[in-house]
C-alpha positions in Angstrom: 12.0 25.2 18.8 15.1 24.8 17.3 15.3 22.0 14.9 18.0 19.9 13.1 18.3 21.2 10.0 18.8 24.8 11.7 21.1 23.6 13.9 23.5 22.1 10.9 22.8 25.2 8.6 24.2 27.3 11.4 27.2 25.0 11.6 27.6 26.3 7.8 27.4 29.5 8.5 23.9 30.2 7.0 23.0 31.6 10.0 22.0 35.0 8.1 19.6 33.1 6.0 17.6 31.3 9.0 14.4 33.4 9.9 14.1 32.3 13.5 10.5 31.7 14.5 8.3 31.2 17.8 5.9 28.7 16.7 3.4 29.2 19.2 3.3 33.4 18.3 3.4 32.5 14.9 0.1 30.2 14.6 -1.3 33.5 16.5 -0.4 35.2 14.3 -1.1 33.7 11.1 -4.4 32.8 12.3 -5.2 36.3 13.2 -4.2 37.5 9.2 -6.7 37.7 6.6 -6.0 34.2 4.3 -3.6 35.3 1.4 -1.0 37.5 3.8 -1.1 34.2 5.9 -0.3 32.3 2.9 2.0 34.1 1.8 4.0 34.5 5.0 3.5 30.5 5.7 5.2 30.0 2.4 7.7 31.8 3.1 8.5 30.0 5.9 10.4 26.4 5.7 9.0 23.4 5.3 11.0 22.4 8.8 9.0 25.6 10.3 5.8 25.0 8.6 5.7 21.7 10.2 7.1 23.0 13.8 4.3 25.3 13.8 1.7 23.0 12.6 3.3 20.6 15.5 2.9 23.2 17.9 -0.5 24.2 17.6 -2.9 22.0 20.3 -6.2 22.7 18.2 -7.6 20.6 15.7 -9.3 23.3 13.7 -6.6 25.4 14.1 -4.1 23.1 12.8 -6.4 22.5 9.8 -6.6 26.4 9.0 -2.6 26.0 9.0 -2.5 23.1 6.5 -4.8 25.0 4.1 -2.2 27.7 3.9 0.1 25.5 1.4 -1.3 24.8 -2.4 -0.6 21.3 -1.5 -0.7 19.9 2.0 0.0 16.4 1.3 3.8 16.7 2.3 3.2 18.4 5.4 0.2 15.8 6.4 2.7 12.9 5.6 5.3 14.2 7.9 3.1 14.8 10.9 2.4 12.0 13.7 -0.6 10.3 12.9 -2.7 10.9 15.9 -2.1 14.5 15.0 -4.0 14.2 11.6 -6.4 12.1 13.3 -7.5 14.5 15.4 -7.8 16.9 12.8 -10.1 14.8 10.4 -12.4 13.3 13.6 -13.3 17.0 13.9 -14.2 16.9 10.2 -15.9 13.1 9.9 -19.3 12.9 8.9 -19.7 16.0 7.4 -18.1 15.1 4.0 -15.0 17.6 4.6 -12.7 14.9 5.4 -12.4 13.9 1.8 -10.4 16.8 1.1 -7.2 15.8 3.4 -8.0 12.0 3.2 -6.1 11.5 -0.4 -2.8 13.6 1.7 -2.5 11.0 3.7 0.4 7.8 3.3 -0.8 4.7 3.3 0.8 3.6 6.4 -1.2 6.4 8.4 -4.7 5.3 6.8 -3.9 1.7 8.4 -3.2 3.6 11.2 -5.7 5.5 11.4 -8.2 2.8 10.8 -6.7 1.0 13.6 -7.0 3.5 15.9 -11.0 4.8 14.5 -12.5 1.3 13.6 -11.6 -1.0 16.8 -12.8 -0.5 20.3 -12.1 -3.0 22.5 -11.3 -5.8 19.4 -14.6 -4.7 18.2 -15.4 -3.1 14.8 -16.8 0.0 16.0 -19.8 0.0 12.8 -20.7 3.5 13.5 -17.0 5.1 13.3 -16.8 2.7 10.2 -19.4 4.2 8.1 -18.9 7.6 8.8 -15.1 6.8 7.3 -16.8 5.2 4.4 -18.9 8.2 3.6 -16.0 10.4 3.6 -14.0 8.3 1.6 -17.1 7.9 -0.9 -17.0 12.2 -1.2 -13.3 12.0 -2.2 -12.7 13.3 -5.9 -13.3 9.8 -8.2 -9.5 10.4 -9.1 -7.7 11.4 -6.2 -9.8 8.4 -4.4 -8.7 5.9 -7.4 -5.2 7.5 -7.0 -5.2 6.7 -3.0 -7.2 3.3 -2.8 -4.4 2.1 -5.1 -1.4 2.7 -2.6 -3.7 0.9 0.1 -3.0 -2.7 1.0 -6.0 -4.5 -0.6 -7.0 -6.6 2.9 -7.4 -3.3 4.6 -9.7 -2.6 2.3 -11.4 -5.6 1.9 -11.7 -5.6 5.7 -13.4 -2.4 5.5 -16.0 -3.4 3.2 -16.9 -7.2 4.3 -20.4 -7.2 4.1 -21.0 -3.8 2.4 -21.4 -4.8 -0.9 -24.0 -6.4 -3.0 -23.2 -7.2 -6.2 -25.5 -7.9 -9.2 -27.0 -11.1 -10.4 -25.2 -11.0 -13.5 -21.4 -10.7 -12.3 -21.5 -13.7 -8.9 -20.7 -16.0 -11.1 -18.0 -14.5 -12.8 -16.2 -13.2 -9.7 -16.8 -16.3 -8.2 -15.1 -18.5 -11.4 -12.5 -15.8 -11.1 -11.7 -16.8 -7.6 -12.2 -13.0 -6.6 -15.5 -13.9 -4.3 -15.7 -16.6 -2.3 -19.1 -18.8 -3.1 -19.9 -18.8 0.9 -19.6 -15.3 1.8 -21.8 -12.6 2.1 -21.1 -10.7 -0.8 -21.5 -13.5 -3.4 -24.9 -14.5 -1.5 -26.0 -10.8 -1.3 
């Protein structure tokens, strides 16, 4: 796979400084490595090639394994499709891993993603919903703060309608400070 960036740099005459790569062969091979030669040889690599072979590897866990090989994944998560990363954390869901690569991702593909997890057939799918919520809840109290921020605050409220109960001792406050209304759930709960 030849991409974009390659294609202008040869145009430049970098052409000397281009390491071309089979991504296919390469996720074998970096896979096969013990973990700190792959690292080091997936560093080496482009971020245009890192992603290419990430891109071109079918398997979930494999795909994971390849993200791990980076000190930080976040750029390389944000940059690939989101049904890609889905795939990759559904393997993951319900076993508190998830947290790990949930902070990497952008906002936009958490909407996505809740989209695509939470709704089957214009249904909240209450299962798939609380095993996102109990990987959200294992996310570092920071990084979560940090990533809950960036979130639009309906998709969040969406997610936790009903979820909540809230002390005696703070309803009426909430409620006089218009952030609960008096009928719902969570003020009655």
């Amino acid at each position: 796979v030849i991409t974009t960036s390659i294609l202008n740099n040869w145009r430049n005459g970098g052409v000397s400084k281009i390491k071309l790569i089979d991504p296919y062969q390469e996720t074998q091979k970096l896979l096969a490595m013990p973990t700190r030669e792959a690292e080091a040889l997936f560093q080496s690599y482009t971020t245009e090639q890192q992603l290419g072979i990430i891109l071109s590897t079918r398997n979930p866990r494999d795909r994971e394994e390849l993200y791990y090989l980076v000190p930080d994944c976040t750029g390389l998560i944000q940059r690939s499709p989101t049904e890609d990363v889905l795939q990759v954390l559904d393997t993951m869901l319900g076993t508190g891993m998830a947290s790990v690569l949930l902070p990497c991702l952008s906002p936009e593909q958490f909407e996505e993603m809740m989209d695509i997890a939470i709704w089957r057939n214009g249904k909240l799918d209450e299962k798939t919903l609380n095993l996102w919520l109990f990987e959200l809840s294992e996310c570092e109290r920071d990084e979560l703060g940090q990533f809950l921020s960036q979130i639009d605050i309906s998709v969040i409220a969406n997610l936790l309608h009903g979820r909540i109960q809230m002390k005696t001792d703070f309803k009426a406050l909430f409620i006089e400070a218009g952030l609960v209304d008096p009928s719902g759930a969570a003020a009655g709960a």
